[in-house]
N, C-alpha and C positions, 0 to 999 in steps of 0.2 A: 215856421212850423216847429214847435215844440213837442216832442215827446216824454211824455214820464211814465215811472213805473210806482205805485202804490205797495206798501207791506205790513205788513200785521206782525210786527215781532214778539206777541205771546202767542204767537204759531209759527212766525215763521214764512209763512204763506203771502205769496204774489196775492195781493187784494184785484189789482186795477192796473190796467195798460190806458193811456190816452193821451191822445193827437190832438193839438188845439191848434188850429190854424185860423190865420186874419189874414182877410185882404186889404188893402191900403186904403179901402172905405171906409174900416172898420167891422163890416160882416164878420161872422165869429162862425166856426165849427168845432166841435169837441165831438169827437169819437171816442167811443171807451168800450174797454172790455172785461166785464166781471164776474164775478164770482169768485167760489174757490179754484175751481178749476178752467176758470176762463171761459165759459163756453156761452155766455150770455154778452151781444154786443149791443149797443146800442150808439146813434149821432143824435145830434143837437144841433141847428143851424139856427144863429139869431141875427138878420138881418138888418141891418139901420132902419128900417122904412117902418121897425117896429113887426114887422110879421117873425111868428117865430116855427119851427119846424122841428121835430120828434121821428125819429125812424126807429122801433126796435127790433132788434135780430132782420133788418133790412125786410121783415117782411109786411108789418105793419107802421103806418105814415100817419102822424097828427099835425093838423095844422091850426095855431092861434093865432094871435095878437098877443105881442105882449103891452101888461099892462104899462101907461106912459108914464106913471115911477119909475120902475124900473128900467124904460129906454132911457129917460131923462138922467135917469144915472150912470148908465152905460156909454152915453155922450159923454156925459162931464167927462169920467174917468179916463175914457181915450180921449178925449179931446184937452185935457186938461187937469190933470190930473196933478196930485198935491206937488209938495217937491219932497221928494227924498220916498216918494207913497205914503207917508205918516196919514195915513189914515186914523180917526179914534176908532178901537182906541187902542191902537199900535203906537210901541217904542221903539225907536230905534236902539239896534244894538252895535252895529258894525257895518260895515261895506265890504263887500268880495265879489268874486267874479264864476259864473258858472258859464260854462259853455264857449266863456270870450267874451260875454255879456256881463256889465257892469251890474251886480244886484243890492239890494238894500238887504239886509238882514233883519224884521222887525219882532218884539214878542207880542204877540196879539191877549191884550188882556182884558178877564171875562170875568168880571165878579162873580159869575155862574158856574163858570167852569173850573174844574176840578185839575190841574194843570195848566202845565207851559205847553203853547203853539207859537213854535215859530215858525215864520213866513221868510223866506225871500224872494221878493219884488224885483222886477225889471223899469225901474223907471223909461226907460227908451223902447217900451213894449206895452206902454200904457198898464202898466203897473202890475202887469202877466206875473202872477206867481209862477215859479220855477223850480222849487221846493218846497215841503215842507215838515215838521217832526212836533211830536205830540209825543208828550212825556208826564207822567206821573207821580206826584211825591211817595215815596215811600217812608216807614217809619224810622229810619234811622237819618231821614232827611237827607237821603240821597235822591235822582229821580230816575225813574225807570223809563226808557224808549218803548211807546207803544206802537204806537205807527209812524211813516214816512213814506214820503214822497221826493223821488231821485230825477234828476233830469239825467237822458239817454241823450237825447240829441236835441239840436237846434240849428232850423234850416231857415235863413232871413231869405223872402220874398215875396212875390205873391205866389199863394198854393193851389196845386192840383184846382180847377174847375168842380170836379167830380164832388169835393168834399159838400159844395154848395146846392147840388142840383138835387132834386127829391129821387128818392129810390125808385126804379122804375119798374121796381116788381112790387112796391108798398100797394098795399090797400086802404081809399080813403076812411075817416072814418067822423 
């Protein structure tokens, strides 16, 4: 179970709190809580079997299918994923360690995008990002930190039940 914390450094401001927890199937949870003032939560639960699951503020429940692109690449990636995460179109830049966990440090590069994203990847976590920071050129070609994402903690097991099970106050819809 991973937690990180989200921030907006041209404010200052906590963005995002979120909880990503796997079971040893692969089943995926991500809880999160946004806004400015945090007061907005939302889960996400995307199951191997391809079904996928939406709760917001715990009191309304959406249930899909995800599309089989997307499971099919959700496989791959826990199942088999690159070596080192070099996904394209990520560079490696370094290796470190967060939390006690071996990560990859990559810069994610985006003809489109308007800065540096760098990622670091968990390769032994199926390629769990665990950070991340977004930075922007400024004119004297230095770059400015706009946002980041910090890991808080990290809990290796299988997690909480709860995380998986539908809200039992949701409403279907």
């Amino acid at each position: 179970m991973l937690e990180t914390y989200s921030y907006s450094y041209s404010s200052g401001d906590l963005l995002e709190k979120r909880v990503t927890a796997r079971r040893s199937n692969g089943s995926t949870s991500e809880v999160f809580t946004m806004g400015p003032h945090l007061k907005l939560s939302a889960r996400t639960v995307t199951f191997m079997s391809g079904a996928r699951l939406n709760v917001l503020d715990f009191v309304s429940l959406t249930k899909w299918n995800t599309k089989s692109s997307e499971l099919a690449a959700l496989k791959d990636r826990l199942m088999t994923p690159p070596p080192d995460c070099l996904y394209r179109p990520f560079k490696l830049i370094r290796y470190d360690n967060l939390l006690g966990e071996q990560v990859v440090v990559v810069e994610a590069v985006y003809p489109q995008l308007v800065g540096r994203d760098y990622l670091w990847l968990a390769p032994r976590l199926g390629c769990e990002s665990m950070k991340f920071r977004f930075e922007t050129p400024q004119p004297d070609g230095s770059y400015k930190l706009i946002a980041e994402s910090k890991p808080i903690s990290l809990r290796l097991g299988q997690p909480d039940p709860r995380f998986f099970d539908p809200a039992s106050r949701g409403t279907k819809q």
